[in-house]
PAMAR-670435 format. One record per residue (C-alpha): x, y, z; residue number from 1; residue in three letters. Coordinates in nm, 3 decimals. Each point is the difference from the previous one (the first is absolute). Example, Ala and Ser with C-alpha at 12.3 -4.5 7.8 and 13.67 -1.06 7.14 Angstrom:
BEGIN
@east=1.230 north=-0.450 up=0.780 n=1 res=ALA
@east=0.137 north=0.344 up=-0.066 n=2 res=SER
//
This chain:
BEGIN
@east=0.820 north=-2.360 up=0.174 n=1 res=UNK
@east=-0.037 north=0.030 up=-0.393 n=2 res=UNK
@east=-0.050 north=-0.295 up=-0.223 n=3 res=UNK
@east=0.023 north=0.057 up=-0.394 n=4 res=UNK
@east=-0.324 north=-0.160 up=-0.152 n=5 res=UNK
@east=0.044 north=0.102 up=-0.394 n=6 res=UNK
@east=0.178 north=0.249 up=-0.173 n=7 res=UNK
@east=-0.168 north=0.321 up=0.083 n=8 res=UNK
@east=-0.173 north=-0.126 up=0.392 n=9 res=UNK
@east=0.134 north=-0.085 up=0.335 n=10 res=UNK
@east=-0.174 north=-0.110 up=0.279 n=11 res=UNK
@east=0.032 north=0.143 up=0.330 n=12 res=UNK
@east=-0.059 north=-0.124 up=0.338 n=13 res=UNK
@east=-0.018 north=0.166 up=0.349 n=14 res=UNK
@east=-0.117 north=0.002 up=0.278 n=15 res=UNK
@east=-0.138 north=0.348 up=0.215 n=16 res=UNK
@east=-0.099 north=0.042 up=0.352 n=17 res=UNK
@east=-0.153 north=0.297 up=-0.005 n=18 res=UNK
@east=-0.126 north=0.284 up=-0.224 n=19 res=UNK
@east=0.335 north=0.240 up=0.040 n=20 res=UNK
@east=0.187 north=-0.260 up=-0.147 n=21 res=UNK
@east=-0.200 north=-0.009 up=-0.285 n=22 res=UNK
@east=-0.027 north=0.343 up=-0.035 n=23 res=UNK
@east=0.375 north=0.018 up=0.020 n=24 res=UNK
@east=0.047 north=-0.308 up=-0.230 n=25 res=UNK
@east=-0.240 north=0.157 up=-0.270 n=26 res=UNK
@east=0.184 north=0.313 up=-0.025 n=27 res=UNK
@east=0.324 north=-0.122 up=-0.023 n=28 res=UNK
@east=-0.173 north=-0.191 up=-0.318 n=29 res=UNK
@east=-0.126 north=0.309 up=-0.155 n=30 res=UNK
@east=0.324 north=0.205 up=0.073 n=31 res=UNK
@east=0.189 north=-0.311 up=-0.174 n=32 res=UNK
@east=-0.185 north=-0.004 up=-0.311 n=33 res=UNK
@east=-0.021 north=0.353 up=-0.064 n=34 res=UNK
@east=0.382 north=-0.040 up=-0.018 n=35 res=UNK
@east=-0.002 north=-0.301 up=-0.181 n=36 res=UNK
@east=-0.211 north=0.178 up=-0.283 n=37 res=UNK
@east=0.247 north=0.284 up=0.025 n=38 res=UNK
@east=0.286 north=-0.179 up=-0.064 n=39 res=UNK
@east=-0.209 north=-0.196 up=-0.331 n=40 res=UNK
@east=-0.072 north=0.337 up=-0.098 n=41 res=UNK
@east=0.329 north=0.091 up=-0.004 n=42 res=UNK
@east=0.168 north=-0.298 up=-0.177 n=43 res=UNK
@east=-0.283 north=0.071 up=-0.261 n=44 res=UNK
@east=0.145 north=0.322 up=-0.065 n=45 res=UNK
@east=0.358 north=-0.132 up=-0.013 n=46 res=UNK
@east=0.010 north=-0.150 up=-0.384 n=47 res=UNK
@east=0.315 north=-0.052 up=-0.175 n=48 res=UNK
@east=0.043 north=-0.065 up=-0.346 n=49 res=UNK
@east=0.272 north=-0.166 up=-0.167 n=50 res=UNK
@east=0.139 north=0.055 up=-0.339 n=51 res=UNK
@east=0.248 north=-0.271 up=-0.099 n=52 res=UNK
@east=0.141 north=0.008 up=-0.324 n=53 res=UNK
//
């Protein structure tokens, strides 16, 4: 279903019968990258610094 292109791009492929599945399909999407830019915002609040001496 997903094939990585380059680094930051995937291509997806499908294949919808009708316009509920779509619907369906396209909020799933949304829902998942609202979490996924949760989750980045959260690991770019999580720094650690090291002090090795």
């Amino acid at each position: 279903m997903f094939k990585r292109k380059k680094k930051n791009s995937f291509e997806l492929k499908i294949n919808i019968t009708n316009r509920n599945e779509l619907d369906e399909l396209l909020e799933t999407i949304q829902k998942d990258i609202a979490v996924l830019k949760d989750d980045f915002d959260k690991l770019d609040q999580f720094k650690l610094t090291f002090d090795l001496e």
